[in-house]
C-alpha positions, 0 to 999 in steps of 0.5 A: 629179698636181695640180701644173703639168706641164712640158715638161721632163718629157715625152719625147714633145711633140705640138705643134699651130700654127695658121693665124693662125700661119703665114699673115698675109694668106695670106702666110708668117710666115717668120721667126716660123716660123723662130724656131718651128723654133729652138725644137723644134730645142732640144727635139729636140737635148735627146732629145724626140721631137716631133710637129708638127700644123701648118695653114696649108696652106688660107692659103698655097694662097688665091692660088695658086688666085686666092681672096681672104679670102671664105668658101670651098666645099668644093670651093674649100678643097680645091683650095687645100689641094692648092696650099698643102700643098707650099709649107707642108712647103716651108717647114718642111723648110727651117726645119728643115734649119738645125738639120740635122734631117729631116721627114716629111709625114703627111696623114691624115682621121677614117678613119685614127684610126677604122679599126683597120687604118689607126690601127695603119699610121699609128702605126707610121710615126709610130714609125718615123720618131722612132725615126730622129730625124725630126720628122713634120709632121701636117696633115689631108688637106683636099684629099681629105676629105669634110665627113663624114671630116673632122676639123673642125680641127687642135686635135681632129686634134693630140689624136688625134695625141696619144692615137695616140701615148701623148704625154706633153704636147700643145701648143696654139698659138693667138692666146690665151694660154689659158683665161679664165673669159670672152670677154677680148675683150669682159670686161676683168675677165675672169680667166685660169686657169693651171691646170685639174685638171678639165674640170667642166661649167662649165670646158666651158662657157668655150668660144667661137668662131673667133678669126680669120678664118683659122682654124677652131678655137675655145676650144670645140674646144680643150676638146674636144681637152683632154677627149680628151687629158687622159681618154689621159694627156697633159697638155695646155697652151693658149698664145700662139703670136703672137709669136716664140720662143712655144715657148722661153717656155712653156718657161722657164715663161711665161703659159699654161692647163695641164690636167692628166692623170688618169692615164699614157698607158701606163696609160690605154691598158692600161686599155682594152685590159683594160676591152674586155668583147668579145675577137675570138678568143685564142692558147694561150701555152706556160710560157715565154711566161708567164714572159715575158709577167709580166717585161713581154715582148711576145708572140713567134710562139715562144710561141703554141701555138694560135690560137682565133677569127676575128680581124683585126690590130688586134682585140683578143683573149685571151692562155691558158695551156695550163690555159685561164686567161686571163692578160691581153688585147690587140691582135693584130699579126697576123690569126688566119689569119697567127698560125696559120702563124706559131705556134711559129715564130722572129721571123725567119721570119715573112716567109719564111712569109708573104713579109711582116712586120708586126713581130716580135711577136704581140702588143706589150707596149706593145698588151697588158694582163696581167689 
């Protein structure tokens, strides 16, 4: 995997805008926002599934609430988050109903990546709304988050995102076309690097602070967002987003730093899962479920004859055979509770035996790792 990634082939493109982006002295950049959304309108007539983490939500809301370009509190920078949300997926909903395509608005805080049951509900909304071709527009929820739920800036939340989702490539736009072996600002003899197979203490140490005043992330974080990424199985590239049509040009090939995965997205996530030393309980599956499970079937209620443990949707537990031999591991869509009544029943009769439905499987082939 030591060659330079492309976006051409990935199917699934997380994409993170910053604030210097979107708003020059808290106004709009409508036009640049409107070629940007030109762009990805490209890459999703060409059937990618693309993921927007925008900011700009704080600079837009500045004047709405009389704040100037100073410092903000907290609770000053919550209040024009709340103001600027609206107007932010305002202007992307009418950018994009040009290409005659639909967005979502998802706003989420550390808790919802931390906490198992919010991770796994906001990953199937994620799913659900690119399955019907809409493009969701991710922001963090400023006008609620505390200091401690925070996720500090988009580029970490954009890698979140990422990982959550198994994409293939996420984008960082910002005001630098990517990594240099020093401050270009203050080194003219500063070198760009084009392609970074590994993120080496001397690579981490590249990074450096906020580049605008309207912005909160830095190189620092952008590294941070490359170690989450790339350790997931999603490359990730870092380019400048200044100027207009950004995207087409990192598309036909233009100036950016691209860091390399160590593995899949698929792969690394069936890694965890097998790698997990700790199991909150199992299911007993019968020879039909083997059969399935080892053609890279999901798991179905129809298949689980026993139910061990005290598990939640979202732990991870073993999968047995009828000999006790564990055949593999993985996240459970139901709690032990629910499974209980639902197995060795059909997939359509799980909600009218607990008068809901998470999905129709026990466990996702997508959630599970054959030992």
């Amino acid at each position: 995997m030591s060659k330079t990634p492309t976006l051409a082939s990935a199917k699934r493109i997380v994409i993170k805008i910053g604030s210097s982006l979107i708003a020059e002295s808290a106004r709009l950049r409508a036009s640049w926002l409107a070629a940007m959304a030109a762009d990805i309108a490209t890459l999703h007539a060409a059937g990618k599934e693309v993921i927007l983490v925008s900011s700009g939500a704080v600079a837009l809301g500045r004047p709405q609430v009389g704040l100037g370009a100073q410092k903000l509190s907290l609770e000053e920078k919550q209040a024009a988050a709340a103001a600027g949300q609206p107007l932010l997926i305002q202007a992307w909903s009418h950018a994009f109903a040009k290409h005659d395509i639909h967005v979502a608005q998802l706003l989420l805080t550390l808790e919802d990546s931390e906490d198992r049951q919010r991770y796994l509900n906001a990953r199937a909304t994620f799913t659900t709304l690119l399955t019907h071709k809409l493009i969701p527009i991710v922001n963090e929820n400023d006008s609620v988050a505390t200091a401690e739920l925070k996720f500090g800036d988009n580029d970490r939340l954009a890698a979140r995102v990422a990982v959550m989702l198994g994409a293939d490539v996420l984008v960082l736009f910002s005001d630098v076309d990517g990594l240099y072996d020093k401050n270009p600002s203050q080194h003219k003899d500063a070198k760009h690097i084009a392609l970074i197979k590994q993120l080496t203490p001397d690579i981490m140490a590249m990074g450096g602070g906020a580049a605008s005043s309207v912005s909160n992330g830095g190189m620092k974080t952008k590294l941070e967002a490359a170690q989450m990424a790339t350790a997931s199985g999603c490359h990730m590239v870092i380019a400048k987003g200044t100027e207009k049509h950004a995207l087409a040009q990192l598309i036909d090939g233009g100036r950016a730093s691209w860091f390399v995965a160590t593995t899949k997205p698929q792969l690394a996530r069936k890694d965890w899962i097998s790698s997990a030393v700790k199991v909150a309980g199992s299911v007993t599956v019968d020879s039909g479920a083997v059969r399935a499970l080892g053609l890279g079937k999901s798991l179905l209620p129809a298949g689980v004859t026993a139910v061990e443990g005290k598990f939640e949707r979202g732990d991870t537990i073993a999968i047995k055979t009828a000999e006790g031999k564990t055949i593999g591991k993985g996240i459970a869509g139901y709690s032990a509770a629910e499974a209980k009544k639902i197995r060795g029943k059909k997939s359509d009769e799980v909600e009218s035996i607990l008068g809901y439905s998470h999905r129709d499987t026990l466990i996702h082939r997508d959630d599970m790792a054959i030992l």
